[in-house]
N, C-alpha and C positions, 0 to 999 in steps of 0.2 A: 504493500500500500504506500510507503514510505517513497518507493522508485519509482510510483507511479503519480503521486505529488508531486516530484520535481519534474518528473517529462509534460504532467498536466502545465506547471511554473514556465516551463521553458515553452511548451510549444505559446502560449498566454503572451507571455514577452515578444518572442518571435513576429506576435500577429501586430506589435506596436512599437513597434523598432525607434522611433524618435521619444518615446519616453524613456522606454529602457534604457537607451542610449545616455540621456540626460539624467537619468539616475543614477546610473554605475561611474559616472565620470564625477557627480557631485560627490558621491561618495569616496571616488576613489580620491578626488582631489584633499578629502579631508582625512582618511588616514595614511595616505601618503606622507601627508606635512604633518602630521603625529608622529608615525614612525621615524621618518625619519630624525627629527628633534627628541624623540626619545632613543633614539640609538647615541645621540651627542652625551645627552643625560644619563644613559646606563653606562659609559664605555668612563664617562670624567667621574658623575655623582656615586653612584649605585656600585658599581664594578668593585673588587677590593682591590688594594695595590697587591701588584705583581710581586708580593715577597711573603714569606713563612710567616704565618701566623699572623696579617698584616692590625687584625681589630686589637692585638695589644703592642704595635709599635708605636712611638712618641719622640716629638721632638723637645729635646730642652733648649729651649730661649734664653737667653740672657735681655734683659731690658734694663737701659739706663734713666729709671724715671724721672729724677731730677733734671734730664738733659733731652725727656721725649724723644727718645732715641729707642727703638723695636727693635727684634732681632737680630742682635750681635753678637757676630761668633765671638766664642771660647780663646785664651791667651791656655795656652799649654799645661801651665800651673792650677787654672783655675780648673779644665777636666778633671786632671789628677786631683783634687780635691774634692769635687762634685762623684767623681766614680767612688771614694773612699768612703765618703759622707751617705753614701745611699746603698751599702752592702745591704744584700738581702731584700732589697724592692726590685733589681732587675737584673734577670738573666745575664745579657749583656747588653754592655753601653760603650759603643762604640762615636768613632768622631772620624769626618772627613772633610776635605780641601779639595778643589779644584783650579784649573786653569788652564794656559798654551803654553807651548815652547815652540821653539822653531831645533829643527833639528834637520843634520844634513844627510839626504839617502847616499847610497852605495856608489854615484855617478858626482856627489856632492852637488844636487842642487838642494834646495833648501825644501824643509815640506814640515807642515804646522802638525802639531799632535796637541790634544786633549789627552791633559795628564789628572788624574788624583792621587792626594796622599790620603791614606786610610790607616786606621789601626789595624791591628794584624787578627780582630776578628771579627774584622767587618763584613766578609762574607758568609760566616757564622751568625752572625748578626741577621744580615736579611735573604738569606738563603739563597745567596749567587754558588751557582754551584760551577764548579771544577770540568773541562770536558780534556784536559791533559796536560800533565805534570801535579803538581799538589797546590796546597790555600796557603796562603802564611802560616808560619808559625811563629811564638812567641819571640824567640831569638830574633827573627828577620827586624824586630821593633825594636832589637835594645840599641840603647842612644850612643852614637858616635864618643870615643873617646878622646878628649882633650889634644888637643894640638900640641906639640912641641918638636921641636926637631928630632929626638931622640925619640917620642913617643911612637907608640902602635899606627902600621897603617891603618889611613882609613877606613870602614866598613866600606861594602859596595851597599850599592838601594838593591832591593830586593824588587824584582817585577812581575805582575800577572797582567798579560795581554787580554786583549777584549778580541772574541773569534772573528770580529769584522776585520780589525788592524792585523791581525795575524794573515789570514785570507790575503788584504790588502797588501800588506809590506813584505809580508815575505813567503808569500802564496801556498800556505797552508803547510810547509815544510815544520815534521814535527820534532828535526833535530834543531830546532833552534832554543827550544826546554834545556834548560841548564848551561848554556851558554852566554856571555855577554851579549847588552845589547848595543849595536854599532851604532856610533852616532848619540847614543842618547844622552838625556839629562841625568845627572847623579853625582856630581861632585868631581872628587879625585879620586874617590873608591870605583866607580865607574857604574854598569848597570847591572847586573843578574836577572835574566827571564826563570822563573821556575814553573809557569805555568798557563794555560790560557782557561777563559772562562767560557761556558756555553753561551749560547749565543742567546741573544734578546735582556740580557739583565741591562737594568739602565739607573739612574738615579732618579728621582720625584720631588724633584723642591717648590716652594710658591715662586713665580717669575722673578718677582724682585729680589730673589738671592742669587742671582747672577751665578749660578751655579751648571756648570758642565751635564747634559744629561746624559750623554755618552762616551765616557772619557775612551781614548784608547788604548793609554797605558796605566795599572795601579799601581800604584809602589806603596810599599809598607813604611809607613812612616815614621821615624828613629824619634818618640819623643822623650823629654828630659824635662824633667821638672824644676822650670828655670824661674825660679820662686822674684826674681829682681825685674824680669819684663812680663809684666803681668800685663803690660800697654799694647806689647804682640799681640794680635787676636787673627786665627785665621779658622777656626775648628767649629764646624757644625753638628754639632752630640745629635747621637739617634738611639733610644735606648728600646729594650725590648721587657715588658715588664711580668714579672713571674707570675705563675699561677696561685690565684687568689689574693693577691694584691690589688689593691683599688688605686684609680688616678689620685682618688685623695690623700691615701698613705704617701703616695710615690711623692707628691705637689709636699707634702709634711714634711718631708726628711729634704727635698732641695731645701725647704724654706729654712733649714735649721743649717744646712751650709750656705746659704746666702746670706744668714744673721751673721756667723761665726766668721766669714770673710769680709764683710762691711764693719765690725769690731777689729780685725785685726787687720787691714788694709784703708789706707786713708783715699785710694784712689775710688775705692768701691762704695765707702762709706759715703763720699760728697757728690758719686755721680747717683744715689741712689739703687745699686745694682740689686737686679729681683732675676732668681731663675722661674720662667715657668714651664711646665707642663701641658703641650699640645699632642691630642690626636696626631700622627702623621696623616692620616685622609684627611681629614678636616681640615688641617691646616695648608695642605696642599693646594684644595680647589675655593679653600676660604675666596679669594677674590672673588670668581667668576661664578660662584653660587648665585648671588640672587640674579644675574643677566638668564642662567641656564633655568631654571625657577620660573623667572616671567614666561621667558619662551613658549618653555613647558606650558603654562598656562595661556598664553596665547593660544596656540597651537590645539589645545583640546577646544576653548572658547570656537576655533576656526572648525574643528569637528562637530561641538553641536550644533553648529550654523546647518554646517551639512547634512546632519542629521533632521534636521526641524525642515528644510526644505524636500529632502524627501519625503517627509513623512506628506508635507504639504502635496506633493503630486499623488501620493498613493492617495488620500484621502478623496482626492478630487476624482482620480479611479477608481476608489471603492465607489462614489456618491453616482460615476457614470452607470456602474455594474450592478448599480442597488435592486433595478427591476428585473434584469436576470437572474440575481442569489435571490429576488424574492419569489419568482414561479419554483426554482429549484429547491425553495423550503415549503412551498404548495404542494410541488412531487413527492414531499416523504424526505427529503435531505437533511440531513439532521444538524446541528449548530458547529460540531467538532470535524467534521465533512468539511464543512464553509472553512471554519477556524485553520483546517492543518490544510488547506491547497493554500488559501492566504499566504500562511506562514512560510511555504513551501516557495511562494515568489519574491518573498521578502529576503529568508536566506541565499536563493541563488542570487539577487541581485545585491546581497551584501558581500556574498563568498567574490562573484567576479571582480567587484570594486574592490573589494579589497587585495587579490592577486594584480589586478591593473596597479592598485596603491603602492603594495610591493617593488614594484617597476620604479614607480617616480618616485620610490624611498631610495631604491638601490644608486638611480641618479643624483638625486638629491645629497644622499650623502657624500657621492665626490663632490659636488661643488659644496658642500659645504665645507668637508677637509681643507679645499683648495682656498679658498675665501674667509675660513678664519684666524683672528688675533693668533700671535704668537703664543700669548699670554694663555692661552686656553692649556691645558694639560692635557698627556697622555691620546692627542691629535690621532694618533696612528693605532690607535686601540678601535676608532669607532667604525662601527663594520656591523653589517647583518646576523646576530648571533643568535643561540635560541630564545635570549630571553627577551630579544627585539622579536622574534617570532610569534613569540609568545604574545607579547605585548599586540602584534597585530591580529594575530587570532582574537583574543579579547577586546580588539578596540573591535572588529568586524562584529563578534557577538553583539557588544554594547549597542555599537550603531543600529543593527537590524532590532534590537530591540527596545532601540527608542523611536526610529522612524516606524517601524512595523506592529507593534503591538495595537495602537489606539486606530488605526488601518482595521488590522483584523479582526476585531472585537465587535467593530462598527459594522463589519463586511459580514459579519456571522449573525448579524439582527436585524433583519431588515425588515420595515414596518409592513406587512405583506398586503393587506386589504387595501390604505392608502395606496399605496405604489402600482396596485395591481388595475386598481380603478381610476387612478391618475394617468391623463395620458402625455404625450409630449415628453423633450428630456428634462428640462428645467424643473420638473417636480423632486426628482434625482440628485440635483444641485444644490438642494436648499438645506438639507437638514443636515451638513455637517459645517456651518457659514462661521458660527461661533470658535469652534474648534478649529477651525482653520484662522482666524484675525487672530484667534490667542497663540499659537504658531509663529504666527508673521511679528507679533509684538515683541513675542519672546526672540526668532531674529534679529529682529532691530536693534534690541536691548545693547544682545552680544556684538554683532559687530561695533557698533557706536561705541564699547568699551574699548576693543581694539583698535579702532579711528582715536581714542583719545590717546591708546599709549601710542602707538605710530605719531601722530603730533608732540608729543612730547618728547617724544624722542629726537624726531627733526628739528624742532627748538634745540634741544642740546647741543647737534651738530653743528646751525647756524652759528650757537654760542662759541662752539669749538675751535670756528672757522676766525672768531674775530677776535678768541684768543693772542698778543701778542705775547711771543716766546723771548724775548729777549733779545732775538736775531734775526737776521734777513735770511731765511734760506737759499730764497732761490740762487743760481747761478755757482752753487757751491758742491764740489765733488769731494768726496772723503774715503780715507780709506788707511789702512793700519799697513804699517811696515816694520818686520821681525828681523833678527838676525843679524845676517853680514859682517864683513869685517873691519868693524867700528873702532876695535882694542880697545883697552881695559883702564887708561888712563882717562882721567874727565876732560882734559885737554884734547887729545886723541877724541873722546866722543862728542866733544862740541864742535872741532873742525870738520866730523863728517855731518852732526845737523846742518851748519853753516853748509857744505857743499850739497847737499839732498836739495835743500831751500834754494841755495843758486840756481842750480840744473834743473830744476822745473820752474822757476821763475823767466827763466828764458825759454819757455815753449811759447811760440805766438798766439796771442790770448789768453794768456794769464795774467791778469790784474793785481793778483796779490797771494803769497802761501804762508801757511801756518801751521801750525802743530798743537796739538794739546793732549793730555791726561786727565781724565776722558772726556766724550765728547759729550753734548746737551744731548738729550734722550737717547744714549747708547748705551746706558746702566753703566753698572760701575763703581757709580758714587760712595764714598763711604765718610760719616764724619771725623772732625779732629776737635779738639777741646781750642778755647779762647776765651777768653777772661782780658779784665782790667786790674788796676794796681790793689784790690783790694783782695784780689784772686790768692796771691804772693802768699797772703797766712790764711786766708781763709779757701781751701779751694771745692767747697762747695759752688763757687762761687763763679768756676767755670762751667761755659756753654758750650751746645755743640755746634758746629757749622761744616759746610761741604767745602772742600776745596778742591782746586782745579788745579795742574802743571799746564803751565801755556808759555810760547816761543811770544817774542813782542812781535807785535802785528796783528795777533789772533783778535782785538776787537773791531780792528781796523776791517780785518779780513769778514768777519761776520756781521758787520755792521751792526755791533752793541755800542749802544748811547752811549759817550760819557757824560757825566753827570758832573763832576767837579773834578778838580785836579788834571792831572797827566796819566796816559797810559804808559807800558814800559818800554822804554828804549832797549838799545845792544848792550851799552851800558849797564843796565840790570841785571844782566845774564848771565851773573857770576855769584858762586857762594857766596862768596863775603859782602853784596849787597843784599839788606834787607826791607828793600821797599814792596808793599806788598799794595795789589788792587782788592778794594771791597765791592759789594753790591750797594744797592740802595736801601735794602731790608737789613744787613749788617750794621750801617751804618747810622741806620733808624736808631734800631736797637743798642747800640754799642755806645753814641753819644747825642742821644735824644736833644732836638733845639738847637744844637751847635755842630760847626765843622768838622769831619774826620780828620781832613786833610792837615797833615804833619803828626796828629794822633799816635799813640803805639796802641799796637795789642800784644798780651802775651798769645803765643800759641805753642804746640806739641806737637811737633811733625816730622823732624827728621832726628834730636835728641830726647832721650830720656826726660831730662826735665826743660820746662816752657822755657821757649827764648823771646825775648824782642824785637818785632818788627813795627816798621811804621809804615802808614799810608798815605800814598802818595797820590793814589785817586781812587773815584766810587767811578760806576757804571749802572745801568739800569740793570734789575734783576732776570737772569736768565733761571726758563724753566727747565731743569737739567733733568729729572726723574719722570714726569709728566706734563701732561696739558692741563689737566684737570685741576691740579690743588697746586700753589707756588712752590711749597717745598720750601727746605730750607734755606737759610741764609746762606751767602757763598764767599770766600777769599779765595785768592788768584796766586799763584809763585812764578815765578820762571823757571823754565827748565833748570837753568845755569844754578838758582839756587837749591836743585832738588839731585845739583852734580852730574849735570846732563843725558838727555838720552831718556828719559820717563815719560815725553810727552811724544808718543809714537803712533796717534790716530792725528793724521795730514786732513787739511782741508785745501783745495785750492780753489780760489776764486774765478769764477771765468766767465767772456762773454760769449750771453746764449746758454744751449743746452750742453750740461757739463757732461751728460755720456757720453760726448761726442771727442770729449776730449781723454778716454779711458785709455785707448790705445797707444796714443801717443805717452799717457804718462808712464805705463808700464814698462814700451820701449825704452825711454828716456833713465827709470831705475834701471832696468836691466841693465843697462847699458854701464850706469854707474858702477856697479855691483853686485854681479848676477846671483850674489849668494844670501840677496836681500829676498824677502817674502814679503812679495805685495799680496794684501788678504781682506775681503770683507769693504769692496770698493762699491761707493754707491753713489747717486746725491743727497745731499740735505733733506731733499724733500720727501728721500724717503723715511728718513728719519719721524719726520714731523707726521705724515700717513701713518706711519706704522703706532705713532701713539696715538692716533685717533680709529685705530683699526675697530677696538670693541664697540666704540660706541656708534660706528660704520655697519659692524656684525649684526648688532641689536636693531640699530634703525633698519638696514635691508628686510631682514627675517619679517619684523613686525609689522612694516609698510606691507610687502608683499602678504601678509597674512591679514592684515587688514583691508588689503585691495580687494582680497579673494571675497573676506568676509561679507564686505560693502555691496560688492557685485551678487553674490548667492541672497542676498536678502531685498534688492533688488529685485531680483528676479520672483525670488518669492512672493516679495509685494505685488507686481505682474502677473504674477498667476492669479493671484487671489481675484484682485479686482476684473481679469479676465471673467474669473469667473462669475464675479457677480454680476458684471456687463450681461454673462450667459444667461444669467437664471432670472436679471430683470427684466430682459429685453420685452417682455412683454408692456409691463408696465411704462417702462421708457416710453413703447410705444402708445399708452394711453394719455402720458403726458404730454409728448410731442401734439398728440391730434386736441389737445383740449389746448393749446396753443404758448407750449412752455418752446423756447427758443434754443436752439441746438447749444450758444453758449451756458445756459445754463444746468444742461445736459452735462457736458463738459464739465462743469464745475462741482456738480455732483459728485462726481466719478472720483475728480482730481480730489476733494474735498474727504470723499472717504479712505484714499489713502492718503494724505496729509493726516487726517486724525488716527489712524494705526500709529503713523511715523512718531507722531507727537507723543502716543501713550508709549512705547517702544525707547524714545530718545531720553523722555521722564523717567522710566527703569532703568536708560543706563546711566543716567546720570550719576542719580541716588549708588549704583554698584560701580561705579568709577571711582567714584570718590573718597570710594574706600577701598578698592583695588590698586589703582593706582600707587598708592603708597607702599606700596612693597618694590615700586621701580625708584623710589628714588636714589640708589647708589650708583645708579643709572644714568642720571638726570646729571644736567650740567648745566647752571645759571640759569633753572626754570624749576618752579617748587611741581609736585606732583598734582598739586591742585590748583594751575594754574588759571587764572580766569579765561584769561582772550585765547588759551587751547583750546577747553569746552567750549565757549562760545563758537568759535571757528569749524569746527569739527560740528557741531549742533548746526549750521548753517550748513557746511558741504552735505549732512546726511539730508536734511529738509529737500537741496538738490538733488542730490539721488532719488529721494521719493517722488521730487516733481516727475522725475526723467521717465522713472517706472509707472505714474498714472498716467503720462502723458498719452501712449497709445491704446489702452482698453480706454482712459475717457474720448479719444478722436475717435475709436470707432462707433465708440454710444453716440456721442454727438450727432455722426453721420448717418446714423439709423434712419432708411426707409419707415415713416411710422405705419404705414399700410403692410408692409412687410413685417415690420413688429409684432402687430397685433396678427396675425397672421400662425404666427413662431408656436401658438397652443391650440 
């Protein structure tokens, strides 16, 4: 009976091919853009991380609260404290570092690797497993012993390759286990491979820890408990927390070494130092949760749209079918007969939309790969898997059983004596009119919700667009230079900046080149402490700020305002001057009402304890971290004072488009010195794109799911009033002939889908307005409940209603009224 339902379903369908058609596409269109946005959602939110045991891994934090400073890594001393202090809350608690080197292959041209230092039981830690030779062991960690001429040679670093760089460098050859490695980074003791890893282990941090996700080489890192630089910080703790241990024990016993270190440390004491205790998942996708969230909800919002519009056509075909299921319940048919062929059209036209949906998920999801933020995590995870499957089997249930149920229910009861003794179709038409306008409201509702985040969002962007960063991007090519043979004195490494800056200063169209440490949104950034003279005995009393290594030129070349003073000359470009560039937010802060300029501040940057510099000019504030929020205050060095050679991300100015100048600059290094690695060459403006990428991801996704919305409810308004144009027509025509004028035939029409719109826009108002507010981490110089959005958006939807009465009111208008009356 069951297989004979659906061939009943199908052959049914068959006989109406432009509704079917427009049902399975509406449908498919809405779990399409479900799935696929929940494939983003399971592969970043949902999924566990890729590591043993991942719901009790955690990261410890360090934060500087006095200095509102998050997130900073560990000083060597202060791990080896923090793992002592927390015996018996976790398994193991591991620390690791990342970064590049430049390293020379076999032919000696230069080639960039991605290195980490890890404790040596780190991959114990998070279950990277071993595919040949062994893991660290304990010895591979013990720390270098003391230099002296008589003393012990030095340890070698100890390495474990990652099977991509293995593959890569040295083509899967597995006598290179136990072997030195050529070329690498490791001191004087030189490199040891003992191992390679299987393949896909990667590391998982939040964006802004500028952290390596696929390093190529590990090395086990030699550390020493160097109780006097506690100012060193490079270690990012990952701990793994025992069985039966609660976050809250674990958060207890840090809080009791971060007491006992702020008592016996005057550094830790005045910058306020707190460890805490994060989920590693959590704190992972922390950023991009509530963007993936909204979506998420868009995106179902965009499903019940589609949902409520089928339902809206099946109704309008039960209402046609009514007088056929009513002889066929005159025949003896019984209600659950009606009920299960109903049901039987409703599932196959959800089963195909939904394999059609499938399709535009499976596309959907590369462009969506393709097209998202950097920022987004674990990118390469999201893919069709079962429990995206899954997810679309259940959205295909849900949908057929909210479009199909109040369909079938209505199609299994049909009033059979009226119906049977009513003739004409319009009698047909009328009894399910209510239940269909509450449909179409409930459409309206939803997309109007969606039109208000899609406008909110596109306010953000405008905001974003008129954001001023501090600098003129345009016309500016960037790009980092590794390596080469610069030698080892600072003399030696200032004469080859001086010559790199000559030699592409002389390429035709070049305006001006610069250098810095690092660039405005290239990450990076990390702070230094700065105080005033009251800092001296008291040094709580120091702040934090960003600071920048720059060649003089660099504001000249980006065209950042100065503000007071002098930028720096060649003259500056030596250790032993200490004139330094502020911002304008530094300089606020620093000497509130009066001049910087000739001012000192103490700072902590290249010695142990604060030195003296003074200022010699401000500039306007550059946004170095983001678009969004100013970010920290900034001070400026010169290379020459940081002992040249640290400001290795080049910009060059040029006229026109600077891709066009890629070529020739490459040539022109090469040329210099082939043993240089030009790396990571772009212009400015990608830069500046790339930080406005999320809020680019959000407005497309949204817009686009609110365009769809807008048009499906639309449409639905058009069907409706369609049909009630069908079921008046009679009357229309007794009005026409009693001498009512086609305009206000017209206005009828127009007028009762205007009043849908109206109760429809009134529901979403009141559900925006508190919807909304979950996008605001989203939002960018516009509140979530902005006026002139709603309002704007309540106008554009009004025009969609006009556009959708526009044609069932012209054809009432036009009505033959002798033909009208006629129509029964």
């Amino acid at each position: 009976m069951l297989f004979g339902d659906f061939a009943y379903a199908a052959r049914t369908l068959a006989k109406s091919p432009v509704f079917a058609a427009t049902a399975i596409i509406t449908i498919a269109l809405g779990i399409g853009a479900s799935t696929a946005i929940f494939s983003v959602t399971n592969a970043v939110l949902l999924r566990p991380l890729p590591y043993r045991s991942p719901e009790r891994l955690f990261f410890a934090i360090s934060d500087m609260r006095k200095r509102n400073v998050k997130d900073f890594p560990f000083s060597h001393a202060d791990f080896f404290d923090l793992r002592n202090g927390t015996q018996g809350m976790f398994e193991e608690l591991g620390a690791v570092n990342t970064g590049r080197a430049t390293v020379p292959r076999e032919d000696q041209s230069p080639e960039q690797i991605r290195w980490a230092d890890v404790t040596t039981n780190f991959f114990r830690l998070m279950g990277g497993q071993i595919a040949l030779g062994r893991d660290f062991n304990d010895a591979d960690g013990q720390p270098q012993p003391a230099q002296a001429p008589t003393g012990p040679r030095p340890l070698p670093q100890i390495a474990i390759l990652s099977y991509a760089y293995w593959q890569r460098r040295f083509g899967g050859n597995a006598s290179i286990v136990g072997r030195p490695m050529p070329g690498a980074i490791g001191g004087q003791g030189g490199t040891q491979i003992v191992g390679v890893l299987k393949p896909g282990f990667e590391l998982l941090f939040p964006p802004d820890a500028n952290m390596e996700q696929r390093p190529d080489v590990w090395f086990a890192t030699r550390l020493a408990y160097d109780n006097a630089n506690r100012n060193s910080v490079s270690l990012h703790v990952i701990g793994r927390l025992k069985d039966g241990v609660t976050r809250e024990q674990a958060q207890s016993a840090m809080d009791r070494v971060a007491a006992e270190l702020c008592r016996s440390f005057i550094i830790h004491e005045t910058s306020g130092w707190f460890i805490r205790l994060e989920p590693m998942h959590r704190h992972v996708v922390e950023e991009v949760r509530p963007a993936l969230l909204a979506l998420m909800g868009a995106v179902i919002f965009l499903l019940l749209i589609a949902c409520a519009n089928v339902a809206n056509l099946l109704l309008v075909r039960a209402s046609l079918r009514e007088r056929e299921l009513a002889i066929r319940t005159a025949l003896g048919g019984s209600w659950w007969r009606l009920v299960s062929q109903t049901l039987a059209e409703v599932v196959l036209l959800a089963f195909i939309g939904a394999l059609l949906g499938l399709g535009l998920a499976w596309v959907g999801i590369h462009e969506l790969r393709a097209m998202a933020p950097a920022s987004l995590p674990r990118l390469d995870a999201i893919r069709i898997d079962p429990a995206v499957l899954g997810f679309t089997v259940l959205a295909a249930l849900a949908a057929a059983a909210l479009f199909g149920l109040a369909p079938a229910l209505r199609a299994a009861r049909p009033s059979v004596a009226p119906l049977l003794r009513a003739s004409g179709r319009n009698a047909a038409l009328s009894g399910a009119g209510l239940l269909r306008n509450l449909v179409v409201v409930a459409e309206v509702a939803l997309s109007f919700v969606l039109l208000i985040g899609s406008g909110l969002m596109f306010r953000s962007f405008l905001e974003l667009q008129r954001i001023d960063p501090g600098f003129n991007p345009h016309g500016l090519l960037t790009f980092q230079l590794l390596g080469g043979r610069g030698g080892q004195q600072p003399q030696e490494r200032a004469a080859r900046v001086r010559e790199i800056q000559s030699r592409l200063e002389t390429l035709p169209g070049v305006a001006g080149v610069t250098s810095s440490f690092p660039l405005p949104l290239a990450g990076g950034f990390s702070p230094i402490r700065w105080g005033l003279e009251p800092a001296l005995t008291d040094p709580s009393k120091f702040q934090a700020v960003d600071f920048q290594i720059v060649l003089p030129g660099y504001f000249e070349v980006l065209h950042t305002p100065l503000l007071a003073g002098r930028t720096f000359t060649d003259a500056d470009n030596a250790p032993d001057r200490k004139g330094v560039v502020i911002d304008q937010m530094l300089a606020g802060k620093a000497f509130p009402g009066q001049s910087a300029i000739g001012k000192r501040l103490l700072i902590r940057i290249r010695t142990p304890e604060p030195e003296w510099v003074e200022v010699i000019g401000i500039v306007a504030h550059q946004r170095n971290t983001s678009l969004v929020v100013p970010g920290r205050e900034q001070i400026y060095f010169t290379d020459g004072f940081d002992g040249h050679g640290s400001a290795d991300n080049w910009v060059i100015h040029t006229a026109g488009d600077p891709a066009k100048w890629a070529s020739a600059v490459r040539a022109a290094i090469a040329k210099l010195d082939p043993h240089l690695l030009l790396t990571e060459m772009q212009p400015m403006d990608a830069l500046v794109e790339h930080a406005q990428a999320s809020t680019r991801f959000s407005l497309l996704l949204i817009g686009v799911f609110a365009s769809v919305a807008a048009l499906l409810a639309g449409v639905g308004l058009y069907g409706v009033l369609s049909t009630v144009v069908r079921q008046r027509t009679p009357e229309i025509g007794v009005r026409m002939a009693l001498g009512a004028a086609p305009g206000s035939i017209f206005s009828l029409v127009v007028g009762q889908g205007l009043r849908l719109s109206a109760a429809g826009i009134a529901l979403g108002l009141v559900a925006a307005f508190e919807l909304t507010r979950a996008m605001t981490s989203m939002l960018v110089g516009v509140k979530a409940t902005d006026p002139a959005t709603f309002a704007s958006m309540a106008a554009l939807f009004f025009l969609i209603a006009a556009v959708a009465s526009w044609l069932p009111a012209r054809r009432a208008a036009g009505l033959d009224p002798t033909a009208a009356l006629r129509e029964e």
